[in-house]
N, C-alpha and C positions, 0 to 999 in steps of 0.2 A: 370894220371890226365891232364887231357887239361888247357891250361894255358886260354882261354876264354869263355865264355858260348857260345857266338856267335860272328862268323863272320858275318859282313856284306857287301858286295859285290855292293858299290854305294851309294855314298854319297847325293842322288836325295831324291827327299819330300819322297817316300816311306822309303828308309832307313835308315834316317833320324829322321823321325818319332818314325819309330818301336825302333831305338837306344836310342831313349829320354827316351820311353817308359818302356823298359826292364833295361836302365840305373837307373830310380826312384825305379824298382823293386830290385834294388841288386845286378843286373846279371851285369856280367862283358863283357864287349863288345868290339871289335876292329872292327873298320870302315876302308874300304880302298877306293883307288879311283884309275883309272887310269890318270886322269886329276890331273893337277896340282892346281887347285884349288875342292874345296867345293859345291856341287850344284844342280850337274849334269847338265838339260837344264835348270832350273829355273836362273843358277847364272848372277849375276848383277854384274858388274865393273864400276868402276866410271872414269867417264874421263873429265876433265873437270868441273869438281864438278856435272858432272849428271850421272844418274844411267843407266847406257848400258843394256837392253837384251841382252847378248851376243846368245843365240839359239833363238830369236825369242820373238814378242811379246807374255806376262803373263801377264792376266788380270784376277785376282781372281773374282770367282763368283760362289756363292751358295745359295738354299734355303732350306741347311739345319742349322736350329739355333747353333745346339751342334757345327758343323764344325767350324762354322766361330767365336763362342766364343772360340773355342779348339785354331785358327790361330794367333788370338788374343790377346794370352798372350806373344805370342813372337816377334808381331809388333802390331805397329798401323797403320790403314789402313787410307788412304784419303778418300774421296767421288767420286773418277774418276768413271766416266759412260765409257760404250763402246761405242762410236757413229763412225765408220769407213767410208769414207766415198769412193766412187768408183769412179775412173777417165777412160774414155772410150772415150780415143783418143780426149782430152781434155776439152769432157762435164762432170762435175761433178754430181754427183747421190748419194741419201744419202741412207746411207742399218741400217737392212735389209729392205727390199722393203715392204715404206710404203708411205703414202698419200703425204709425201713431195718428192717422186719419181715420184711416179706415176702424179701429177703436172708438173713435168719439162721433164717429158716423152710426159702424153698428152697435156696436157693444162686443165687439168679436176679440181677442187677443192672439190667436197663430194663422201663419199664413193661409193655412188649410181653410179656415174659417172665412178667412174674405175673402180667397177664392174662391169657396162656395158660394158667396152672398153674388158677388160681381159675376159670376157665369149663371144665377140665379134669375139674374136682371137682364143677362142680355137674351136668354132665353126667352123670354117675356117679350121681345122688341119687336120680332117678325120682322127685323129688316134685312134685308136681302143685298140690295144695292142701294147704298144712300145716294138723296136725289140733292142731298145739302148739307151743309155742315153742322146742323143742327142733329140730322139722321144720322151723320157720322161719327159725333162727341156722342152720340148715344152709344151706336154699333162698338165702339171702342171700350166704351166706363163706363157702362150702366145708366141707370136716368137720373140715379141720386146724384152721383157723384158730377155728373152733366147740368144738372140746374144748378147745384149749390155752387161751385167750383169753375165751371168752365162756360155754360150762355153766359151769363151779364156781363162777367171782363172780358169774353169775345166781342162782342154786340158793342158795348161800349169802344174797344180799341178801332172798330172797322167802321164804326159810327154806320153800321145796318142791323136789321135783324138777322140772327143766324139761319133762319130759313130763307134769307136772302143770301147766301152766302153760297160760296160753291164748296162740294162736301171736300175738294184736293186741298184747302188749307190748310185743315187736321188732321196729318197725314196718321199723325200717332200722337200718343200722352201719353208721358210716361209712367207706368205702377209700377211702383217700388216694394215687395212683400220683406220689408226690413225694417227695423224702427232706426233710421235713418233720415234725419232732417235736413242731412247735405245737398242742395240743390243741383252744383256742379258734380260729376263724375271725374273729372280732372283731375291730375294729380297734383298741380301746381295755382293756387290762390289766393290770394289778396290782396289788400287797399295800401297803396304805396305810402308811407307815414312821412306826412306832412303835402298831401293831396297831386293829387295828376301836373298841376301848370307844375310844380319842380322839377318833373322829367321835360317836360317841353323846354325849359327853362333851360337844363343842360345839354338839350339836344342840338339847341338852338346860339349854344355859346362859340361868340366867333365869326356868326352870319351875320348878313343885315336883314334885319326886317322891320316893314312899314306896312303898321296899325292903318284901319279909317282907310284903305284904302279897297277901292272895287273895282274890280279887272273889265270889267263892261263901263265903266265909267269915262276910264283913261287906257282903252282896249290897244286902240293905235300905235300909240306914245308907247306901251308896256311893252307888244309884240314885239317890237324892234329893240329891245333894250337886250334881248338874250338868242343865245343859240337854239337855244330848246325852251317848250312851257311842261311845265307840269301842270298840271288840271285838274284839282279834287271839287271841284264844282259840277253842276247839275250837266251832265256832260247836253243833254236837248238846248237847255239854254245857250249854251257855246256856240251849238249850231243856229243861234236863233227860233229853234223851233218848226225848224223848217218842214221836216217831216211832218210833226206832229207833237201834241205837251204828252210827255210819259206823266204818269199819276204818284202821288206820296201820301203818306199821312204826316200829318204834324203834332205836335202838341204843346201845351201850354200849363204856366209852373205858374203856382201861387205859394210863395216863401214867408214865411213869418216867423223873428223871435220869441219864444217865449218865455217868460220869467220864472223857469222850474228846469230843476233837474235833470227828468226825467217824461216826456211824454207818453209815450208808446210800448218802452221796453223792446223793442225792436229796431234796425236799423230801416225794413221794410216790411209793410203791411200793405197787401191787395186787399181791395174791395170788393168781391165776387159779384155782388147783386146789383141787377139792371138801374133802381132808383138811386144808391149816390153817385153825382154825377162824374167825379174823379176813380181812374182806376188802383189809383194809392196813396200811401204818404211816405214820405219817408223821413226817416230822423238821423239826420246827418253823422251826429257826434257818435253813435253805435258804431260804425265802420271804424272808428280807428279807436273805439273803446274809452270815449271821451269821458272825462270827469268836471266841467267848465262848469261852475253853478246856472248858467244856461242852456237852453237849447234851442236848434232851428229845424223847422219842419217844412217840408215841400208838397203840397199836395199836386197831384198831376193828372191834369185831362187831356186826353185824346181829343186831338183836334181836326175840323175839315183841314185842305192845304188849299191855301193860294199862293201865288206868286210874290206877296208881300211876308209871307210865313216862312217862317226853315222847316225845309223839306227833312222828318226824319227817319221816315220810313220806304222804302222803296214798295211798291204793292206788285208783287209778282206773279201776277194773274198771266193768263196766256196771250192775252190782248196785247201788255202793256213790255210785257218778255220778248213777243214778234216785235212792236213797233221798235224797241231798247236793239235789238239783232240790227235795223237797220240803222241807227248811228254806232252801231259798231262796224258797219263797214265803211261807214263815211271816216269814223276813226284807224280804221288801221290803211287806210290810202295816206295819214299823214306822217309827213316828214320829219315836223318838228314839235308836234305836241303829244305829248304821253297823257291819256286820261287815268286816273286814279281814284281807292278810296268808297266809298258808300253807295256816293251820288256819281261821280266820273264811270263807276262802272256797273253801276245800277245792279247794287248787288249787298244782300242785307250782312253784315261782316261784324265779327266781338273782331274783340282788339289786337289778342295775338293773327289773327287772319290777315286783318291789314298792316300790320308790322310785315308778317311773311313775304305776301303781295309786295310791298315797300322794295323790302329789301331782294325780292326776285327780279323785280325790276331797276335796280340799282344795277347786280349782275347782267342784264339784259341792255345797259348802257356800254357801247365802245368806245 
């Protein structure tokens, strides 16, 4: 007899979720983590009496009803909007790219007028077929809105140049012809008050779970401890890499308090231009409308990945999509582990998607 029904391998919204879930059911569950805290990328620290991203900003947004009542029970959310706003070499630009842009671009004010200006420009392009994604951020927005806006915070995220890039990762950008700073289209959004670990925290009331610990560490000993694993880990790694290493990007946070108010006026500021070397900053206490005579700010760079790095990006080139198909089939020949999650299913996901996922595989449990 197995002393748990289920392991689960991550303490992140997916596994989280499904432990809540299986936990109401009866089932007996043990959670692990290799971090010392609860979370995974979602988790939030307070510092200062404000709520830290510590992996980056999380800005809940969905328009599916069930999701965001399902989120709900276990915070209450504010009314924070995404409105980010892009700094290029010190003119500011409000995204995504809409009529209050496209004004401080042209000097244009009705739609008609920057539709003129943008079919102006791509007229000008002669491009036919883009051969890259440099051809392609053209073909799409023009050239202005392509250098100021979109090369450098591409280039810098993929850490290549965009004419090294292949032209399918831009599939589209969105223009917006409305004076409309709301980033999401979603009907449902915002930053849970009092930060992300308190939903984890509730999710998690009732299990067991052990911090500091690493499922490749104590892999043997683990296996055997449940009927089933759950698995939001780097699903290649699981396998050893036996295939072959699937690719990520990574990135890396430089946090500091500062002894002011107010830094930025924004919760988040891009960088657009190729020479600063981070793609943003953010200033944490904005999201929940902070008024602490302090503030903390994150600046964030895009980083190569190695295997000593957290994987936070999945690159879903056609190389790395074929190689991912084939530990999907090594994955669904098993009996007793369920892969999940970012990395388990190598697959780029906001947070209502992996809550869905979560909880469709909860259902998918007999």
């Amino acid at each position: 007899m197995s002393k748990y029904d289920y392991l689960i391998v991550g303490s992140g919204l997916f596994g989280s979720v499904f432990a809540h879930e299986m936990n109401k059911k009866g089932k007996k569950c043990l959670v692990i983590d290799k971090n010392s805290h609860i979370g995974g990328n979602v988790y939030t620290e307070n510092i200062e009496g404000i709520n830290v991203h510590k992996y980056g900003a999380h800005i809940f947004h969905t328009d599916n009803k069930e999701i965001w009542e399902y989120v709900n029970q276990f915070a209450e959310f504010n009314r924070y909007t995404n409105s980010p706003v892009a700094n290029y070499k010190g003119e500011i630009y409000n995204m995504p790219f809409n009529m209050n842009t496209f004004n401080k671009l042209w000097g244009v004010f009705t739609p008609k007028e920057a539709k003129a200006k943008i079919e102006e420009e791509l007229k000008s392009t002669n491009i036919d077929e883009p051969k890259n994604l440099e051809e392609q951020g053209i073909k799409l927005v023009g050239k202005t809105i392509y250098e100021k806006l979109v090369k450098g915070y591409t280039e810098k995220q993929w850490g290549k140049r965009a004419t090294e890039l292949p032209a399918f990762i831009i599939k589209r950008l969105p223009v917006r012809f409305i004076y409309d700073n709301n980033y999401f289209n979603d009907r449902y959004q915002g930053i849970p008050i009092g930060g992300y670990t308190k939903i984890i925290e509730k999710m998690l009331e009732g299990i067991e779970v052990k911090l500091n610990c690493d499922f490749f560490e104590n892999r043997k000993e683990l296996e055997g401890m449940a009927d089933k694993i759950v698995f939001t880990g780097e699903i290649d790694k699981y396998y050893n890499y036996s295939l072959g290493e699937l690719e990520y990007r990574s990135l890396r946070f430089e946090t500091e308090v500062l002894d002011e108010e107010n830094y930025q006026g924004n919760a988040v500021v891009n960088y657009t231009d190729y020479e600063t070397p981070y793609t943003r900053i953010i200033e944490h206490k904005h999201f929940e409308f902070g008024t602490q005579p302090k503030t903390v700010i994150t600046r964030e760079y895009p980083d190569k990945w190695t295997k000593e790095k957290i994987p936070y990006y999945p690159i879903n080139d056609e190389k790395n999509n074929k190689l991912y198909e084939e530990y999907k089939k090594l994955a669904e020949k098993e009996n007793k582990v369920i892969f999940g999650g970012r990395l388990g299913q190598y697959k780029y996901y906001d947070m209502d998607d992996v809550i869905m996922s979560a909880l469709e595989c909860v259902n998918n449990q007999k």
